[in-house]
C-alpha positions in Angstrom: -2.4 -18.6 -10.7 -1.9 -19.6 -7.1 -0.4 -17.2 -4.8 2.7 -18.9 -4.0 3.5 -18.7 -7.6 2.5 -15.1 -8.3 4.4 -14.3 -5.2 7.8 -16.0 -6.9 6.8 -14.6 -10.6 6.2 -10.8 -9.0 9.7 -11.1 -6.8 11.7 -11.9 -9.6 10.2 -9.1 -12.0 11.0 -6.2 -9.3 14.1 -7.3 -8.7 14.9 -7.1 -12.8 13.4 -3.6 -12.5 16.5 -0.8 -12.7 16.7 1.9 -9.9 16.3 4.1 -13.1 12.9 2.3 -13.8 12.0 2.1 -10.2 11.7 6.2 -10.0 9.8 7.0 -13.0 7.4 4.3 -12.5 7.0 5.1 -8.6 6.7 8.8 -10.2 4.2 7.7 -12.6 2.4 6.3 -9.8 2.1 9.2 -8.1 0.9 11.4 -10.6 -1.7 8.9 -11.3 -3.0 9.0 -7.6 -3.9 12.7 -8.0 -7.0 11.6 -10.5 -8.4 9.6 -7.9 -11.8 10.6 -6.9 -10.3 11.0 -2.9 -8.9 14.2 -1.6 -12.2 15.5 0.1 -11.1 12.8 2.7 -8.6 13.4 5.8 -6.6 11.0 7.2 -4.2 8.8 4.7 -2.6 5.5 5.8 0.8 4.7 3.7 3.4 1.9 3.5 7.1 3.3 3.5 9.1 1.0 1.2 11.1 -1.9 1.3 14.4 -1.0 -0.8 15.6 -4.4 -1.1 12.3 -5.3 -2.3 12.2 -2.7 -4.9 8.9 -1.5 -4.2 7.2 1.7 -4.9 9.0 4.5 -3.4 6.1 6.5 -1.6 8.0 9.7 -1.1 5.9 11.2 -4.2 2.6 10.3 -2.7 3.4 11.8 0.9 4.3 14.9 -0.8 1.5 15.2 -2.4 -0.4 14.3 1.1 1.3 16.5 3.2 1.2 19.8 0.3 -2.5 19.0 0.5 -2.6 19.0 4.3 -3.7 15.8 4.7 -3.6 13.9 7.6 -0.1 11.1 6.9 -0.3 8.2 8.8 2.2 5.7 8.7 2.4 2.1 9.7 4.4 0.3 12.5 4.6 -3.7 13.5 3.6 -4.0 16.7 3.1 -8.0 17.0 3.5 -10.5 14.8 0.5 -10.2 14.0 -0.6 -6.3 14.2 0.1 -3.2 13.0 -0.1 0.6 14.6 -0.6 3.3 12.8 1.2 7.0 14.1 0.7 10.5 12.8 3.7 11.5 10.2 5.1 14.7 11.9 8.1 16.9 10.9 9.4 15.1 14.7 8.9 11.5 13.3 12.0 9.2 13.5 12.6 6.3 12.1 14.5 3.0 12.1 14.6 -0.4 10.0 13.1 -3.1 11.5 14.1 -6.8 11.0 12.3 -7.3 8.2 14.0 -4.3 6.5 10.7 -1.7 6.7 11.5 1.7 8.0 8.9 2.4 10.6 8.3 5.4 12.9 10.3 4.9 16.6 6.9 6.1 17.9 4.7 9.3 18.2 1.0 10.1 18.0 -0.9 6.8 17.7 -4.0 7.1 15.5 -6.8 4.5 15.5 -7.7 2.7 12.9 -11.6 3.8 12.3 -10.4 7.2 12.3 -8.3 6.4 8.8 -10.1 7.4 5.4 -7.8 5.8 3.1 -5.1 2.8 2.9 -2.3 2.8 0.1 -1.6 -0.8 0.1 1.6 -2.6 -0.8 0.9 -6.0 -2.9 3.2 -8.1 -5.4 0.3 -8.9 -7.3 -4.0 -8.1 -7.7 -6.4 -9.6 -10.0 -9.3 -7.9 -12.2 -11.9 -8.1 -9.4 -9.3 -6.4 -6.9 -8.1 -9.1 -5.1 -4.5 -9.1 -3.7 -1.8 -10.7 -2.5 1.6 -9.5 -0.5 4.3 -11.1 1.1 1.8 -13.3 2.8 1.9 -12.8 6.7 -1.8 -11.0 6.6 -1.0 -7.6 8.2 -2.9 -5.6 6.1 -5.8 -7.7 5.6 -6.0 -8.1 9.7 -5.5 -3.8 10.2 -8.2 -3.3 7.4 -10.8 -5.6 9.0 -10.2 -3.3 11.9 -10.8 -0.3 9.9 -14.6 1.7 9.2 -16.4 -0.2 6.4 -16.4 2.8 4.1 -12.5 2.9 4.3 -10.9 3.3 0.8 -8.6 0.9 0.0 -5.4 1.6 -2.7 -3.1 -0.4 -4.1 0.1 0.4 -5.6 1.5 -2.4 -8.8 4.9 -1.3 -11.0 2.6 -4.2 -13.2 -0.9 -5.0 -14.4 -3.8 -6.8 -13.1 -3.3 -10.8 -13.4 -6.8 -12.5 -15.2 -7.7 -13.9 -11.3 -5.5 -15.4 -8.6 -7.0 -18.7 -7.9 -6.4 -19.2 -3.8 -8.4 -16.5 -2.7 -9.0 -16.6 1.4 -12.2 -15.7 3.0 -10.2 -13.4 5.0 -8.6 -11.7 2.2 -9.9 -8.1 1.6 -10.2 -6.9 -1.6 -9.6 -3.2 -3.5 -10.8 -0.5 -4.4 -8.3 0.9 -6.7 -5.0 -0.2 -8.0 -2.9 2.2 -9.4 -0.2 1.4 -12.1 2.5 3.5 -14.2 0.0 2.9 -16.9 -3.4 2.5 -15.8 -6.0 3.2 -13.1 -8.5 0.0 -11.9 -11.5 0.7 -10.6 -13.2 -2.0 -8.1 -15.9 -0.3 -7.0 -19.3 -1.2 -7.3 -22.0 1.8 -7.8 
């Protein structure tokens, strides 16, 4: 399928999803990300939800993270084009932007090479770990920016599509997708 259309298919099935359904499987989620093969790592980059979007509440994960005393980073737009990324701290504050995404109001800024692992947001990924989002490129832009070696996460309430057909040179694929019922695994050996 082309993008447009898996972006209008995967809107409509989180919006059908009930705030009932939306906990467990963000739950779900959560527990899942403990069997991944990444806590010997430090510093974790993670999206803070869009509500009206009905995606996956995080707050699970960043427990986890900060009980583990990892390093939490979280996301900021700082162009329309790029990202920053600041150190969660019991001080952070934070406000809604325009497009509706909480973000911190500002703090300790932490550069991108420094970040082990990205939990990505995405409405839809493929079997080969391609993605797509809302379709403005932020993350694929703040990756690029990021070591090679970076681990990259993303986060579906739904399963892998066989392939999404318009994939961009620019787009950057995963390494994991995590779902309420299944782990993927893009890694090569």
């Amino acid at each position: 399928m082309l993008k447009k259309d898996l972006r209008i298919k995967y809107l409509k099935l989180r919006s059908s999803l009930t705030p009932s359904q939306l906990s467990s499987q963000s739950i779900a989620i959560a527990n899942s990300v403990l069997q991944l093969p990444i806590w010997s790592n430090s510093y974790f980059h993670i999206f803070l939800p869009i509500e009206q979007k009905a995606e996956i509440n995080t707050e699970g994960i960043i427990s986890i993270l900060l009980g583990l005393d990892k390093n939490v980073i979280v996301p900021k737009i700082k162009s329309s084009t790029q990202l920053e990324h600041f150190l969660l701290t019991d001080n952070t504050k934070f406000t809604t932007n325009s497009l509706n995404i909480p973000e911190p109001v500002d703090g300790i800024t932490i550069e991108p090479k420094k970040i082990d692992v990205v939990f990505i947001p995405l409405l839809a990924f493929d079997k080969t770990g391609n993605r797509i989002g809302y379709g403005k490129g932020y993350y694929d832009r703040f990756l690029s920016d990021c070591k090679e070696d970076i681990i990259k996460i993303g986060l579906s309430f739904f399963e892998a599509e066989d392939s999404i057909d318009d994939v961009d040179a620019t787009d950057i694929p995963l390494d994991y997708c995590v779902t309420p019922n299944k782990t993927y695994s893009f890694k090569t050996p």
